[in-house]
C-alpha positions as CSV (number, residue, x, y, z in Angstrom):
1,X,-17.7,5.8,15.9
2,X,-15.7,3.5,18.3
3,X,-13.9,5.9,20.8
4,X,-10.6,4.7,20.1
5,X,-10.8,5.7,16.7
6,X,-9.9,8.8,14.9
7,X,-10.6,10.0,11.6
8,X,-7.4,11.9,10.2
9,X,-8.1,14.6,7.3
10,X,-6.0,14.1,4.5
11,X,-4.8,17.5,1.9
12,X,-6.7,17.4,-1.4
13,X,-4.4,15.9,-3.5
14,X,-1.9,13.5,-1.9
15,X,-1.2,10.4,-3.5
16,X,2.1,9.3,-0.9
17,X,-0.2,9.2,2.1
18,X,-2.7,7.4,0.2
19,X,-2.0,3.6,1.2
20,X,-3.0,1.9,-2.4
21,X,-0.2,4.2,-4.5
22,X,2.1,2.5,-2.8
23,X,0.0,-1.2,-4.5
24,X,0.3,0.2,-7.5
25,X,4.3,1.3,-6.9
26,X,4.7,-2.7,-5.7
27,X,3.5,-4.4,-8.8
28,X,4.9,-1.4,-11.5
29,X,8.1,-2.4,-10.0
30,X,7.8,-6.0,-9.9
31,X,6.8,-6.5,-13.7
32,X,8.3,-3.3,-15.4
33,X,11.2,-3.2,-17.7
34,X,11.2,-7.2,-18.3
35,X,9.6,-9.0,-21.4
36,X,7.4,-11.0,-20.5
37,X,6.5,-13.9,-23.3
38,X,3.0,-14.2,-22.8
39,X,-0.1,-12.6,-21.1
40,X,-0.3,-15.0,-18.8
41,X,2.8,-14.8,-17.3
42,X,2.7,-11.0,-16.7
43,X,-0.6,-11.9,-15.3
44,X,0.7,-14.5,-13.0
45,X,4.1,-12.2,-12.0
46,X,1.0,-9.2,-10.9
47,X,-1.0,-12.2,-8.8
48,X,2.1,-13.4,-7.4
49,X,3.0,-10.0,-6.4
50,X,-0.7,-9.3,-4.9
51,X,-0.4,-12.7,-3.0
52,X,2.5,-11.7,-1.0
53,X,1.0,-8.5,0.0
54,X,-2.0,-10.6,0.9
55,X,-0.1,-12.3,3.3
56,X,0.2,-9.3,5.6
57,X,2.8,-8.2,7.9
58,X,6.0,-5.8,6.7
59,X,4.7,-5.9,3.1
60,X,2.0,-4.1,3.7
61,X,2.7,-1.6,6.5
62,X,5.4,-0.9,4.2
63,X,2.5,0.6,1.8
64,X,1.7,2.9,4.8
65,X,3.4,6.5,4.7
66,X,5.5,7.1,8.0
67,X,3.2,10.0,8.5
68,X,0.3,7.9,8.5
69,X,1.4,5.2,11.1
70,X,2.8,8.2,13.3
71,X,-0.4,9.6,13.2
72,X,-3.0,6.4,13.7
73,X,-0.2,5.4,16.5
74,X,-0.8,8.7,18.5
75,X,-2.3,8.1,21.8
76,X,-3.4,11.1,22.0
77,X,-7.1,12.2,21.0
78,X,-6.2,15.5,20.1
């Protein structure tokens, strides 16, 4: 293990520190409550939505739980 990294312990259940909720919150929120006329357009309103998080930046640290960037920001090695 790299010395500049720390492993933080997470409680047993705790789905809003767990970085992919917030994936699933992204694209349940992007397609929900709308009718969509085919298959393949929900499809392509989910890949769309996946593409811009694949882009980086403020959509995904945005997935990240304050807690969680506090913590993996820390400089200390406590």
């Amino acid at each position: 293990m790299p010395s500049n990294v720390r492993l933080l312990g997470l409680p047993p259940y705790s789905p809003e520190l767990n970085p992919v909720e917030g994936l699933g919150e992204r694209i349940k929120d992007a397609v929900s409550n709308k009718l969509w006329t085919s298959l393949r357009t929900l499809e392509d309103a989910i890949l769309d939505e996946i593409a811009a998080i694949r882009n980086g930046g403020a959509a995904v640290s945005g997935m990240i739980h304050a807690w969680m960037r506090a913590q993996a920001n820390a400089s200390d090695s406590a």
